[in-house]
Backbone and ligand atoms as CSV (ligand in chain L), in Angstrom:
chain,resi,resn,atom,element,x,y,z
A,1,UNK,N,N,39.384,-33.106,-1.806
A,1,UNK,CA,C,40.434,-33.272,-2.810
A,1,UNK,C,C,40.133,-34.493,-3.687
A,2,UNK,N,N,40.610,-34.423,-5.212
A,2,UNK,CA,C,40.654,-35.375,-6.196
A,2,UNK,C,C,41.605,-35.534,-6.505
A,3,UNK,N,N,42.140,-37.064,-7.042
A,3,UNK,CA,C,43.055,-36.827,-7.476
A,3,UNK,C,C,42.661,-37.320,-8.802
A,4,UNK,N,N,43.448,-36.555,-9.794
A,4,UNK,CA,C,43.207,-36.995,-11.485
A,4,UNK,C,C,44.365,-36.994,-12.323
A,5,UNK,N,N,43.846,-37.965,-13.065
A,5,UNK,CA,C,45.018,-38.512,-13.718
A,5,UNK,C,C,44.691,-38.183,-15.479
A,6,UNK,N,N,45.871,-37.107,-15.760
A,6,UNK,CA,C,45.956,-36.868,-17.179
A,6,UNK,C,C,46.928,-37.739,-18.129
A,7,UNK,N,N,46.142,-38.132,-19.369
A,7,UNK,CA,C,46.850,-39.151,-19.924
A,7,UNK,C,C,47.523,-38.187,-21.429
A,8,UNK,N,N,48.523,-37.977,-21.500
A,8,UNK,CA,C,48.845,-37.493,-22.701
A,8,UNK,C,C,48.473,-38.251,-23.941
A,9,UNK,N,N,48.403,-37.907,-25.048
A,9,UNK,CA,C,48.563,-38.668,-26.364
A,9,UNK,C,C,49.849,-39.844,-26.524
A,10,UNK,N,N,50.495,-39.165,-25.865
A,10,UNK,CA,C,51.841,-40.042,-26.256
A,10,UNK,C,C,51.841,-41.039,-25.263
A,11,UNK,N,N,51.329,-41.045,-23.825
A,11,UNK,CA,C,50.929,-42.193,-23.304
A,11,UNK,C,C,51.299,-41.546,-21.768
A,12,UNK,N,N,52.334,-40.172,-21.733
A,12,UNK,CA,C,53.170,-39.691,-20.314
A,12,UNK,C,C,51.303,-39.428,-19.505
A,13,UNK,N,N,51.519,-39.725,-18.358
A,13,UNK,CA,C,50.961,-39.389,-17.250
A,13,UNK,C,C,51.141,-38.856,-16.600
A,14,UNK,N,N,50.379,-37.720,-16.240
A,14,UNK,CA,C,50.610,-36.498,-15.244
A,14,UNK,C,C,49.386,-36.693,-14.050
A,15,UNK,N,N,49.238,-37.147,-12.289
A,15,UNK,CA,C,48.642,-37.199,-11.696
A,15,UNK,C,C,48.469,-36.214,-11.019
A,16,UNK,N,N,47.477,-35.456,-10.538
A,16,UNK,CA,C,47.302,-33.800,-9.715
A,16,UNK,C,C,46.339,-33.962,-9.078
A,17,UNK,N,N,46.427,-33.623,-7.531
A,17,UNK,CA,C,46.129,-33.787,-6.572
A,17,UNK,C,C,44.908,-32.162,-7.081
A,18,UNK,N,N,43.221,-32.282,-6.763
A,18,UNK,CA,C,42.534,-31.448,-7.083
A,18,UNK,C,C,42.167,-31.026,-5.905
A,19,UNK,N,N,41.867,-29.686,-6.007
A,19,UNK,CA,C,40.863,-28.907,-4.259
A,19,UNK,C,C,39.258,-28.915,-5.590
A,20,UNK,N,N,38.388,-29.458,-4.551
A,20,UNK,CA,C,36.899,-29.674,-4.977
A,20,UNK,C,C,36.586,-28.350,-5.284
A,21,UNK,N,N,35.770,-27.814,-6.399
A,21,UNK,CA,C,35.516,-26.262,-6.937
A,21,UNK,C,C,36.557,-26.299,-7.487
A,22,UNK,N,N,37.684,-26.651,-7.899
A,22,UNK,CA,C,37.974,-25.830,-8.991
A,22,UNK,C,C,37.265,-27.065,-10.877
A,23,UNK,N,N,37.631,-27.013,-11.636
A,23,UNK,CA,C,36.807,-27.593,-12.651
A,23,UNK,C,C,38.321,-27.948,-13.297
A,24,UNK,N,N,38.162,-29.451,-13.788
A,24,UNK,CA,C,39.212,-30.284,-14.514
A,24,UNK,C,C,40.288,-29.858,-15.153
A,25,UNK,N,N,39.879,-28.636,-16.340
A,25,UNK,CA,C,40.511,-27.888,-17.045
A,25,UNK,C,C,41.469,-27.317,-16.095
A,26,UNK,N,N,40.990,-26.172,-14.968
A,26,UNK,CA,C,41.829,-25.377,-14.191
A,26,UNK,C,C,42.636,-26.372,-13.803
A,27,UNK,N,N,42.524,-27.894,-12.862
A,27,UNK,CA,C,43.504,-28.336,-12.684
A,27,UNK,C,C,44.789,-28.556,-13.612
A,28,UNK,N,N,44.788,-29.126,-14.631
A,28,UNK,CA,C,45.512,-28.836,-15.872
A,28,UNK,C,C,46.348,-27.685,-16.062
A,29,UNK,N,N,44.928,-26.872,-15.980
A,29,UNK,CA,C,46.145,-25.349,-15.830
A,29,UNK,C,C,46.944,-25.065,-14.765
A,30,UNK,N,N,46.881,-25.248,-13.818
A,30,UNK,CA,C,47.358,-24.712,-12.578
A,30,UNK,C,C,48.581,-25.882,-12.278
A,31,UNK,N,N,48.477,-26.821,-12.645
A,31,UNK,CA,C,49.649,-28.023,-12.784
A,31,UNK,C,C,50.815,-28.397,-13.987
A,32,UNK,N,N,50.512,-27.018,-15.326
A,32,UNK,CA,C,51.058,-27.186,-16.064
A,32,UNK,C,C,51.074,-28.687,-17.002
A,33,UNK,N,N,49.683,-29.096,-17.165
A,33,UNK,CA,C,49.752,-30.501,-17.944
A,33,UNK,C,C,49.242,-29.785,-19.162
A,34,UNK,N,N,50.503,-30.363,-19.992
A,34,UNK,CA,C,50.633,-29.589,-21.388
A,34,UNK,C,C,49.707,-30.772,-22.162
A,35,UNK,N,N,48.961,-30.058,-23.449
A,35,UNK,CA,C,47.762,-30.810,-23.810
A,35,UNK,C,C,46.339,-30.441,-23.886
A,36,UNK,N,N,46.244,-29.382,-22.844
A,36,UNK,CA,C,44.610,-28.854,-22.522
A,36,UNK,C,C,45.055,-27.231,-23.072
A,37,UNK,N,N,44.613,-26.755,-23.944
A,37,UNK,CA,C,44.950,-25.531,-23.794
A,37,UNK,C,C,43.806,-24.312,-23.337
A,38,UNK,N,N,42.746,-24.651,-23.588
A,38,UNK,CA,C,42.043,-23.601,-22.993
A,38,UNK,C,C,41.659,-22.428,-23.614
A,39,UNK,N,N,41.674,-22.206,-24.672
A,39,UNK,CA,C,41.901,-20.631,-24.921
A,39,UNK,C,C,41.191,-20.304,-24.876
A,40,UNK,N,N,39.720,-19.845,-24.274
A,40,UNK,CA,C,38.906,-19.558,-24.168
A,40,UNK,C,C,38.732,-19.333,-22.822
A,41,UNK,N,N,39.554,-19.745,-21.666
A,41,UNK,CA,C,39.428,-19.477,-20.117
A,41,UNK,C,C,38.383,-20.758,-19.703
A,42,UNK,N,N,37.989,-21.149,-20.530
A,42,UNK,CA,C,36.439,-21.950,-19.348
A,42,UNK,C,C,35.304,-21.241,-19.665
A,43,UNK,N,N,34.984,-20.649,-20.798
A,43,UNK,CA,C,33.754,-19.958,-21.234
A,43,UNK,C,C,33.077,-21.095,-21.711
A,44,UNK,N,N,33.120,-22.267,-22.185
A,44,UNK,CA,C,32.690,-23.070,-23.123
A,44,UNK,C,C,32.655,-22.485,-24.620
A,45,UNK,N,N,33.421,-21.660,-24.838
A,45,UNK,CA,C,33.799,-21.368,-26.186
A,45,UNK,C,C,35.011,-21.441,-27.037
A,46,UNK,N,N,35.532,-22.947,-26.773
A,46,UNK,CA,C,36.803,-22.684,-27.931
A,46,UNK,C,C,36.836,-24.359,-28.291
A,47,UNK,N,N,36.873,-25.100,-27.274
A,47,UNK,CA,C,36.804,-26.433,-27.363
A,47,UNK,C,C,38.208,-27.403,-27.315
A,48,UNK,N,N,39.348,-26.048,-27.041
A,48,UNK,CA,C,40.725,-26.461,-26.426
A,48,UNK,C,C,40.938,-26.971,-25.358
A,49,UNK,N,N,39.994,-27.610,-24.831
A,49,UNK,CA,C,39.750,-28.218,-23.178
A,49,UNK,C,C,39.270,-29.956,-23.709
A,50,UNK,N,N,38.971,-30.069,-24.488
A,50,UNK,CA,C,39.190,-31.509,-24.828
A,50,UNK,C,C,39.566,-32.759,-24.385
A,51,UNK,N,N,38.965,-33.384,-23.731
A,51,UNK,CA,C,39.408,-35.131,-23.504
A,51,UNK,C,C,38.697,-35.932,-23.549
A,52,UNK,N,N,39.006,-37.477,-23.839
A,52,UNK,CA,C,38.505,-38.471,-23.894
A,52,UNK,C,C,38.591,-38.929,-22.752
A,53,UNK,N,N,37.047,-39.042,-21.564
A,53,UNK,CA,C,37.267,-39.395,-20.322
A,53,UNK,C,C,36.914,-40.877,-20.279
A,54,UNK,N,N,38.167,-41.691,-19.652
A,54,UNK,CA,C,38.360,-43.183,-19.355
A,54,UNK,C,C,36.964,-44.025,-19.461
A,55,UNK,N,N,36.547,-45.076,-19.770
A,55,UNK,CA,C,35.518,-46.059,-20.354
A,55,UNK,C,C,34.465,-45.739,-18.911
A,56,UNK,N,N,35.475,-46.226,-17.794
A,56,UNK,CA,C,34.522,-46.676,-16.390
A,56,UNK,C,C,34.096,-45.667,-15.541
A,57,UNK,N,N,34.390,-44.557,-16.310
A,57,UNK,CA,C,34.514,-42.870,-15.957
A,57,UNK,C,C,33.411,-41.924,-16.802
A,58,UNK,N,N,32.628,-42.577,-17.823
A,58,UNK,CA,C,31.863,-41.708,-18.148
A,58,UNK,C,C,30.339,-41.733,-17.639
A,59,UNK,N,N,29.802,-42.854,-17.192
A,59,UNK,CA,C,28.786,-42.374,-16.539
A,59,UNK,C,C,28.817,-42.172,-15.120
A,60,UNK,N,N,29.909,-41.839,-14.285
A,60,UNK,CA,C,29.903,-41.340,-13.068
A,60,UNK,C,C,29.783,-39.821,-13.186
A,61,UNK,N,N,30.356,-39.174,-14.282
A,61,UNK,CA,C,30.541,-37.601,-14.437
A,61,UNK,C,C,29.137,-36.841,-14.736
A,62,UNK,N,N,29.086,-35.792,-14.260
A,62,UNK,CA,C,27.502,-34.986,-14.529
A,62,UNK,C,C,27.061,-34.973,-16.165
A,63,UNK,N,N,26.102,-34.826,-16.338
A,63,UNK,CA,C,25.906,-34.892,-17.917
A,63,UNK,C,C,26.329,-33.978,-18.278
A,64,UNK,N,N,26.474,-33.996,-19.842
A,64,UNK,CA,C,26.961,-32.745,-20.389
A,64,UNK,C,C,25.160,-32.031,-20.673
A,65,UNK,N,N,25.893,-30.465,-20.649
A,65,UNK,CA,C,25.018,-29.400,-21.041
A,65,UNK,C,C,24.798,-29.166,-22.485
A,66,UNK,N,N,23.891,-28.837,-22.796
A,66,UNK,CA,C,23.820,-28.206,-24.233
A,66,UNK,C,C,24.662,-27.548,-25.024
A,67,UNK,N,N,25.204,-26.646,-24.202
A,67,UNK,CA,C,26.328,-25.532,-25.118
A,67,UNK,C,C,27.839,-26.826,-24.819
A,68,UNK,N,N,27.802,-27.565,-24.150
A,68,UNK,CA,C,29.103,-28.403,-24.218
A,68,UNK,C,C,28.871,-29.431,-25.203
A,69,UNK,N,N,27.462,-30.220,-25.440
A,69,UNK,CA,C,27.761,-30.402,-26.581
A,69,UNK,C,C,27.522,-30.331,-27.986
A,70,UNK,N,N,27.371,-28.776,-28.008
A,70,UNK,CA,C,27.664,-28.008,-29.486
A,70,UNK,C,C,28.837,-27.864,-29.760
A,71,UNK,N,N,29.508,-27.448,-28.654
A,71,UNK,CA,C,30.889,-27.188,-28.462
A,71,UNK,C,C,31.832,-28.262,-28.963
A,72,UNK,N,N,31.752,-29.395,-28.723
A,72,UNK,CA,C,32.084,-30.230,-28.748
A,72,UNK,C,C,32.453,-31.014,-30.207
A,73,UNK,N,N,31.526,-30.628,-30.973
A,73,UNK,CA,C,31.265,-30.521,-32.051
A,73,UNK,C,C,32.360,-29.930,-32.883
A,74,UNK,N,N,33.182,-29.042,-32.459
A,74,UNK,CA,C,34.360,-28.183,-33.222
A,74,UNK,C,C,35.791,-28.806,-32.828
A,75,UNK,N,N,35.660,-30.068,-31.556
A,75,UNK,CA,C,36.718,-30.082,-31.226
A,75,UNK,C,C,37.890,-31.076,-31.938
A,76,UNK,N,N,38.500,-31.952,-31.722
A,76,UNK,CA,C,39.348,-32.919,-32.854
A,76,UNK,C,C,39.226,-33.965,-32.390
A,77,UNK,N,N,38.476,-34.579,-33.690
A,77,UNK,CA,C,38.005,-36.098,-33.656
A,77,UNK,C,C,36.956,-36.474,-31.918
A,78,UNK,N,N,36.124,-36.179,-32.128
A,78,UNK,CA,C,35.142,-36.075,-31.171
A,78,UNK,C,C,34.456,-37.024,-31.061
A,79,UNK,N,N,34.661,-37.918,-29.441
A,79,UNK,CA,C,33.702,-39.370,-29.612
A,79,UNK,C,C,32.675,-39.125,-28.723
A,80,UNK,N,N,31.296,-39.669,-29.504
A,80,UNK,CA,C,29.978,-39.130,-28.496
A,80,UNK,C,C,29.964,-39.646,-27.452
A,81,UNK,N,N,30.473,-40.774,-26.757
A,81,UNK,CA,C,30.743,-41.536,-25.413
A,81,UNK,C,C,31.313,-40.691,-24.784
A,82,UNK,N,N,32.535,-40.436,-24.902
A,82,UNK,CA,C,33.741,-40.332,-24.115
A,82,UNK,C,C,34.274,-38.634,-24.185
A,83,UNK,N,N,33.938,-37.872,-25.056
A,83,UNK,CA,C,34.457,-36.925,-25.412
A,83,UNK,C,C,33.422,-36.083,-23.973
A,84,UNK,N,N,34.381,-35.034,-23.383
A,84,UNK,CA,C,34.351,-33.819,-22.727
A,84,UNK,C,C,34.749,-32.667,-22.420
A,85,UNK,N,N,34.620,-31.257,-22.518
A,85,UNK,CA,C,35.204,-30.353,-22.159
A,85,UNK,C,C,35.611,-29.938,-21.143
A,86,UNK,N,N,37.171,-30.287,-20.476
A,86,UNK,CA,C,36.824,-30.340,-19.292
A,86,UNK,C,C,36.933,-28.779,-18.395
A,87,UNK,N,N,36.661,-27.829,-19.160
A,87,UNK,CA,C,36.079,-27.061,-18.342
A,87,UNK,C,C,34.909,-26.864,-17.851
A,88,UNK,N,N,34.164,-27.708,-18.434
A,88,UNK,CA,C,33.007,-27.955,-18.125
A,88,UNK,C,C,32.440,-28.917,-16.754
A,89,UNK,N,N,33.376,-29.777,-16.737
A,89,UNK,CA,C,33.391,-30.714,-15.326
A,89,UNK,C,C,34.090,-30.198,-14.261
A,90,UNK,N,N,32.842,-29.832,-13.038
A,90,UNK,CA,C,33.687,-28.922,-11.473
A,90,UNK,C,C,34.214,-30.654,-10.828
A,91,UNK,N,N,35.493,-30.388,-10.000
A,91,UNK,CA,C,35.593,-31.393,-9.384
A,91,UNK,C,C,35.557,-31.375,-8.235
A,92,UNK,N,N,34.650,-32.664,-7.394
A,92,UNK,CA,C,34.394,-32.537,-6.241
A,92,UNK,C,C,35.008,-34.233,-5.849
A,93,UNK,N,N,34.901,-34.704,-4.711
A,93,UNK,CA,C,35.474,-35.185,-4.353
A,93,UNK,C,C,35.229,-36.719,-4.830
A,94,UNK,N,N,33.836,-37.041,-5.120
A,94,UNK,CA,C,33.410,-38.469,-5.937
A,94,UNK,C,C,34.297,-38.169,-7.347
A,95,UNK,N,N,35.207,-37.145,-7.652
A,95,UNK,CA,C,35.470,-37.798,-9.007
A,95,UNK,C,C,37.526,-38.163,-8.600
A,96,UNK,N,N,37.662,-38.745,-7.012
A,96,UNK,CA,C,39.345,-38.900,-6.848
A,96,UNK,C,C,39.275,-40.328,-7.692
A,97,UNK,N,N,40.404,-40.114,-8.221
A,97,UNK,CA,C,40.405,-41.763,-9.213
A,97,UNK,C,C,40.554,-40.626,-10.535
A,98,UNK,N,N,39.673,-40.036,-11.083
A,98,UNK,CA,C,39.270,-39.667,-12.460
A,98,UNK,C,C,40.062,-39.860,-13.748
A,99,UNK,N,N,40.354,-41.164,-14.696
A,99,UNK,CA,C,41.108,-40.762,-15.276
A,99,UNK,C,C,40.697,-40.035,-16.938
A,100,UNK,N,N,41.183,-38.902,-18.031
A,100,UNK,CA,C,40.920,-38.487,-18.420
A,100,UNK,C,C,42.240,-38.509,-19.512
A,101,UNK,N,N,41.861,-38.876,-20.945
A,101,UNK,CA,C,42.704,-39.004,-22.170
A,101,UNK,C,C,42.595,-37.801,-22.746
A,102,UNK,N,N,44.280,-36.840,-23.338
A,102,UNK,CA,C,44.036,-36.126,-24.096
A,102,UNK,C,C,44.401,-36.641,-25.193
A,103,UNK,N,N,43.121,-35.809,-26.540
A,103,UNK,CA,C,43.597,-36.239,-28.351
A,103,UNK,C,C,44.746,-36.154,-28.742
A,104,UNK,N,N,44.796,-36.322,-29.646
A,104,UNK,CA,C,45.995,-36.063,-30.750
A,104,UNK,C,C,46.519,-34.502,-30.456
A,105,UNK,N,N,45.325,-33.519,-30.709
A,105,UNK,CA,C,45.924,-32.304,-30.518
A,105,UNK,C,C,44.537,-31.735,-30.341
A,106,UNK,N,N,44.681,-30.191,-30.140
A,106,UNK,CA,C,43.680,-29.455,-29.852
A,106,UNK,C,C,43.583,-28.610,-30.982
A,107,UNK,N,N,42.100,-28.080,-31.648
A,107,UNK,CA,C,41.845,-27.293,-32.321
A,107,UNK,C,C,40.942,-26.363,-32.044
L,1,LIG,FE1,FE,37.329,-23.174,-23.875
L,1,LIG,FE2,FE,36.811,-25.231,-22.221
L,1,LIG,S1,S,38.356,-23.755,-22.082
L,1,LIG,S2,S,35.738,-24.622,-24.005
């Protein structure tokens, strides 16, 4: 288990206890943290999975892949540090702590 901590835009915090295998996004989904929308399921095709993951948090996370960051590329206001899709990140148990900023909005 992880636990991760979603930061809204507006500043509300939503913390969710993760089972390892499922991937960042699904937690979100499955906890109702409004902010990630997904529309794409976790294909890496829409770029509604969006966050800015915390300063001391980005080089612990796996690198990004190629198609995440093309993807990435479409999403809103996109920072090359920090920006991730998080359907793209599975969570396993080195990432309890994780904290993860959502943008302004999703496009
Ligand atoms: Fe569509 Fe992540 S859910 S790219």
């Amino acid at each position: 288990m992880a636990k991760i901590t979603f930061v809204e835009h507006n500043g509300t915090e939503h913390v969710v206890e993760v089972a390892a295998g499922l991937t960042v996004m699904e937690a979100a989904r499955d906890n109702n943290v409004p902010g990630i929308e997904a529309d794409c399921g976790g294909a890496c095709a829409c770029s509604t999975c969006h966050v800015y993951v915390a300063p001391e948090w980005v080089d612990r996370l796996p690198p990004k892949e190629a198609m995440e960051e093309d993807m990435l590329d479409f999403a809103w206001q996109p920072d090359p540090a920090r920006s991730r899709l998080t359907c793209q990140i599975k969570v396993t148990d080195e990432l309890d702590g994780l904290v993860v900023h959502m943008p302004e909005k999703q496009i």
